[in-house]
C-alpha positions in Angstrom: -2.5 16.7 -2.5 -2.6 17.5 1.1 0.3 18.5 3.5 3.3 16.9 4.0 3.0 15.8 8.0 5.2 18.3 9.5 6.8 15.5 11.9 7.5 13.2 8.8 11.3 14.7 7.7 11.8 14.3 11.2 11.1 10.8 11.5 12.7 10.0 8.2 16.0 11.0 9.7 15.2 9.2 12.4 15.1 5.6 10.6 17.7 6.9 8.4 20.0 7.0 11.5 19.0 3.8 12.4 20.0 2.0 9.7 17.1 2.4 7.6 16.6 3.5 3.7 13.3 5.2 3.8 11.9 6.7 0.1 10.1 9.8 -0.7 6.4 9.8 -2.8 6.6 6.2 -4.0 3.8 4.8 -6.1 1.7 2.2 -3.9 -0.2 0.7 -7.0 2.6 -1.5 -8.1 2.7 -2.5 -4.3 -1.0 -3.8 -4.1 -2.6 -6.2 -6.1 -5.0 -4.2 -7.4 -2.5 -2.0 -9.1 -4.3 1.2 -8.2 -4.0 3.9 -5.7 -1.3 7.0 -5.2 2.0 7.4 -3.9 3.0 7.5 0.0 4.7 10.6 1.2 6.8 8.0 2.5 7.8 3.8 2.5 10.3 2.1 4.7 10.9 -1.9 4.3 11.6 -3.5 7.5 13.2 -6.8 6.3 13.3 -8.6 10.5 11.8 -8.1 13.6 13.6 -5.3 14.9 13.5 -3.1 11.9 9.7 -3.7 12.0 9.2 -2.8 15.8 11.9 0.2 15.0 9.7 1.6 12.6 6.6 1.1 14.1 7.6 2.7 17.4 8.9 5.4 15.8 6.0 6.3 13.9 3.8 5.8 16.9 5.9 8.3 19.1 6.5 10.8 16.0 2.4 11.2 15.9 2.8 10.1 12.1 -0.1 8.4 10.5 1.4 5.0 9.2 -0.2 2.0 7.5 1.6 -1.3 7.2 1.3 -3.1 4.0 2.2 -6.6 3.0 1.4 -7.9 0.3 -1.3 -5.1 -1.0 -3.9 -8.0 -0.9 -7.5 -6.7 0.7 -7.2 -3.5 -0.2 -7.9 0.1 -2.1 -5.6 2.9 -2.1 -7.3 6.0 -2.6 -5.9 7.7 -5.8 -4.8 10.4 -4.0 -2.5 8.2 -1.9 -1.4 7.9 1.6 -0.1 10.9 3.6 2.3 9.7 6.2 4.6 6.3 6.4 3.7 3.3 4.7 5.8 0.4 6.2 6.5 -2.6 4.1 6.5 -5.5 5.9 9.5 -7.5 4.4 10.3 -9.6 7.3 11.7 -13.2 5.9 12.8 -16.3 7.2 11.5 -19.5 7.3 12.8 -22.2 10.2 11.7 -26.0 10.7 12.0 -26.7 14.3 11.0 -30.4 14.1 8.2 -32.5 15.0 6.3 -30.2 12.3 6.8 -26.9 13.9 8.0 -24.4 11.1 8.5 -20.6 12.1 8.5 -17.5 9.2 8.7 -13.9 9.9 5.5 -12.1 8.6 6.5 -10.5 5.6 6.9 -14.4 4.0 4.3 -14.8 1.4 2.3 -17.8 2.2 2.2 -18.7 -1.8 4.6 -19.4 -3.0 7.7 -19.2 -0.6 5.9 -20.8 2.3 3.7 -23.4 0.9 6.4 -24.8 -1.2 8.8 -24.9 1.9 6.5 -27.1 3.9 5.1 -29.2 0.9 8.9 -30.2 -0.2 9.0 -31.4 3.4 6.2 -33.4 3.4 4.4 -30.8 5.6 0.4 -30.4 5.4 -1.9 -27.4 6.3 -0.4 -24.5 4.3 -1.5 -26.5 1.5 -5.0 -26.0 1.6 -4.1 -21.9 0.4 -2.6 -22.2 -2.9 -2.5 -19.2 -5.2 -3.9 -16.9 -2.7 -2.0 -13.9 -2.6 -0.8 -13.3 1.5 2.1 -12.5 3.7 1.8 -14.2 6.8 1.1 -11.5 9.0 -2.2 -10.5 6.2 -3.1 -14.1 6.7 -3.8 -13.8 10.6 -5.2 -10.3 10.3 -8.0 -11.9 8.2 -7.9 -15.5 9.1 -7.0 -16.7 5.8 -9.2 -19.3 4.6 -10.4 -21.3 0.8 -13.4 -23.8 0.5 -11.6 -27.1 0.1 -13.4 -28.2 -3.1 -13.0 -31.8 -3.2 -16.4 -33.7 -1.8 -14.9 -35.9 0.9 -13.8 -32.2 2.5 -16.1 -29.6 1.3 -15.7 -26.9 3.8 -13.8 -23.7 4.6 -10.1 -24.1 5.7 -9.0 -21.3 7.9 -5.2 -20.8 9.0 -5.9 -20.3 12.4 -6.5 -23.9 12.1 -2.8 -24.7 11.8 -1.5 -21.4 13.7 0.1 -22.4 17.1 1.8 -19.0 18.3 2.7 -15.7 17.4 5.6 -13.0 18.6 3.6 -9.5 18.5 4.0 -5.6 18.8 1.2 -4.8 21.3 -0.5 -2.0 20.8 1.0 -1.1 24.4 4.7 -1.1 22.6 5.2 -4.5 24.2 7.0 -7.9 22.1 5.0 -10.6 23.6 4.7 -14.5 22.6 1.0 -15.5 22.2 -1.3 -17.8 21.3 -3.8 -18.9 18.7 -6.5 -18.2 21.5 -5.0 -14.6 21.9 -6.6 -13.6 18.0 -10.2 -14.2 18.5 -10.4 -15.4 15.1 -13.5 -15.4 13.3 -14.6 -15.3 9.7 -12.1 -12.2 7.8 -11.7 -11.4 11.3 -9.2 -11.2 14.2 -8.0 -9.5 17.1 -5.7 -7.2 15.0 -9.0 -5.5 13.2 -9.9 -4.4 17.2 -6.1 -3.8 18.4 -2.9 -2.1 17.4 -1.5 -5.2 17.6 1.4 -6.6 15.0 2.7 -9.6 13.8 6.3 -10.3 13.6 6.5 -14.1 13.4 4.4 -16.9 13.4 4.9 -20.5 14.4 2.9 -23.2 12.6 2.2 -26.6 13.6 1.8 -29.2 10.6 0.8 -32.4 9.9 3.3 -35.2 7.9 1.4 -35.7 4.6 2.2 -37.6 1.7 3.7 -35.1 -0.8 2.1 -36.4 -3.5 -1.2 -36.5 -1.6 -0.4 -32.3 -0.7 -0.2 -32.1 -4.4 -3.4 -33.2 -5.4 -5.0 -31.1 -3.6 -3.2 -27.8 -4.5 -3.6 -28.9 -8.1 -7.6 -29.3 -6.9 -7.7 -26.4 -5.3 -5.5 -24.1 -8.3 -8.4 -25.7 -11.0 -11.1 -24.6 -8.4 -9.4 -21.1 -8.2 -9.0 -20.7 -12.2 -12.8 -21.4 -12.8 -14.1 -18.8 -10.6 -11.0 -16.0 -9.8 -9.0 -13.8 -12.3 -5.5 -14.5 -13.2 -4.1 -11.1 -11.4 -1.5 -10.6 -14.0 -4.0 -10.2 -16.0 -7.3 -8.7 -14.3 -5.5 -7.4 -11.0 -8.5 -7.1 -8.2 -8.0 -7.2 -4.6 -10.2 -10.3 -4.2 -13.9 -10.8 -2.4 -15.0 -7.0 -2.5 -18.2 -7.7 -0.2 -18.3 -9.6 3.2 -19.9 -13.8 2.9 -23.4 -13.9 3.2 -23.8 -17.3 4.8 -26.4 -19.1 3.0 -26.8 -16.4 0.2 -23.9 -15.4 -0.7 -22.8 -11.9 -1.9 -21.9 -12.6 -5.7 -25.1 -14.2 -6.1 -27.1 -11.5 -5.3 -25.0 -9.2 -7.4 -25.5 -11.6 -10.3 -29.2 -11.3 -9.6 -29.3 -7.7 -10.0 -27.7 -7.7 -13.7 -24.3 -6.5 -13.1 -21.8 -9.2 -13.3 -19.4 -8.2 -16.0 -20.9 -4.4 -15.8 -18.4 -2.2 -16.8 -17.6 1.8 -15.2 -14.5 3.4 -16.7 -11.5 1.2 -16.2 -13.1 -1.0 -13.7 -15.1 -3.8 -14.1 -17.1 -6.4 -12.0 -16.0 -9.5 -13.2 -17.4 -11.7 -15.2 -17.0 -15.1 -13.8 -17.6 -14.3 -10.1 -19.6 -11.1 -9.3 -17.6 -10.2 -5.8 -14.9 -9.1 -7.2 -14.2 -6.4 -9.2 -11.0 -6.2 -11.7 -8.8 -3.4 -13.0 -9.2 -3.5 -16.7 -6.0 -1.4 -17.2 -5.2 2.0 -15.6 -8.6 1.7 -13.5 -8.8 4.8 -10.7 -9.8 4.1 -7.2 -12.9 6.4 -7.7 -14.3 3.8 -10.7 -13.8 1.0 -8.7 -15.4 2.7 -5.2 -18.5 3.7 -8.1 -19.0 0.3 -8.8 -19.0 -0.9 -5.4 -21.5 1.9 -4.6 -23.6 0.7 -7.3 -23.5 -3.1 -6.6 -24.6 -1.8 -2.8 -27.2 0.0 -3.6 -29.0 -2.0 -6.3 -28.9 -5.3 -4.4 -30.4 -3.4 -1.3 -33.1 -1.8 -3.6 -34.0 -5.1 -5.1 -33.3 -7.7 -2.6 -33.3 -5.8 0.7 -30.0 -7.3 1.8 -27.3 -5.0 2.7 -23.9 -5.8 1.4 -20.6 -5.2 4.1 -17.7 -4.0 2.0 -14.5 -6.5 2.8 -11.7 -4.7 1.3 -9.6 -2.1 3.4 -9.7 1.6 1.9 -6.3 2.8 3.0 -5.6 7.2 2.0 -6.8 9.7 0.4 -9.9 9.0 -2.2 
């Protein structure tokens, strides 16, 4: 394992001053939802707004490498883990501010907390994202989005959609109000992939739905889910390993090759949908980083397209 930053004690006694409770080498697997990776030197939660901008800022001015996790969704920690700060973005609250307007902090997981919020109220949009494992803040870095299954809608829902504004943490160390415009979404993309930028709430605008009529489709959607993803309790993954292929798609080609359900180690792409691979039990980082090597290179040797790895690698592999 490699050095311990040497500004790191300094900057723990820093946000322990402030109020904070920051822990020592804590395991990041149970934190993710692939359940794999190392521990962090270091993890502070920031539970509001200012905790998360304390943190940040301090990290930023301590020269500390940090990484800011929410709900460990989209991504890989190295087994080797994460030398520096990992901030856990906790930040709750959720506030209806009438004429459909509801506001959450970004540490709110879309599904369930949010999503059952604004269903209860008769509140559509959310809806569409049921059972996809998010905080609201990992939702507008990658512009959240599930192919409404149903024929009368068959086409992809993304949140920026229903996103009206957003308080940030520039990358400048400025709070600032912005909106939807200010994210450049575009497919498992946004502004905050190009910028130091950070979420610290959002404000959604919804539409009054029947409630029953918001239920239907989540139990559409949940039976669309179950056919095709794993059940991360018991095959955790970190979802859609490769980026879409518009037209093609990426699974298919990796099902053309031979290799769904191919096993390496503890690892294993799955066997129901060949873009994602699942952790079989106690699977490393380095099994699962071996399979996506090999998915990569035998679809490029045998169909000539080149496969764009989605998931974020985050420490030390």
């Amino acid at each position: 394992m490699s050095r311990v930053h040497p500004a790191l004690p300094e900057l723990l006694g820093t946000l322990e001053a402030a109020g904070l409770d920051p822990a020592r080498n804590v395991p990041l697997a149970p934190l993710t939802t692939f359940r794999i990776g190392g521990p962090a030197d270091a993890l502070v939660r920031a539970r509001t707004p200012h905790e998360l901008v304390l943190a940040i800022e301090s990290a930023r001015a301590a020269g500390v490498p940090w990484f800011l996790l929410g709900r460990g969704a989209n991504i890989l920690v190295g087994d080797r883990g994460f030398r520096g700060l990992v901030i856990r973005s906790e930040v709750g609250g959720i506030h209806f501010e009438g004429g459909g307007r509801v506001r959450t902090g970004a540490g709110v997981e879309v599904f369930p907390d949010l999503i059952v919020e604004t269903v209860e109220r008769g509140l559509g949009g959310l809806h569409h994202f049921v059972g996809i494992p998010s905080t609201v803040g990992g939702a507008l870095w990658q512009n959240l989005h599930f192919l409404a299954p149903a024929p009368a809608r068959e086409r992809t829902v993304f949140i920026e959609e229903v996103l009206e504004s957003a308080e940030i943490l520039t990358a400048e160390g400025e709070r600032r109000t912005v909106d939807v415009d200010y994210f450049e979404f575009g497919y498992d993309d946004s502004i905050l992939h190009h910028r130091d930028d950070i979420v610290l709430e959002a404000t959604f605008a919804l539409e009054p739905t029947p409630v029953e009529e918001l239920r239907r489709v989540m139990r559409e959607n949940l039976v669309w889910r179950d056919e095709r993803h794993p059940d991360l309790w018991l095959h955790p993954s970190a979802g859609s390993i490769f980026k879409k292929i518009e037209g093609i798609g990426a699974g298919r080609l990796i099902d053309q090759c031979g290799l769904k359900g191919h096993v390496h180690g503890r690892a294993g792409i799955f066997h129901r949908h060949a873009n994602i691979i699942v952790n079989l039990g106690g699977a490393s980082a380095a099994e699962v980083v071996h399979l996506i090597d090999l998915a990569r290179e035998t679809v490029l040797r045998e169909t000539g397209w080149e496969l764009e790895p989605e998931i974020t690698r985050v420490g030390e592999f």
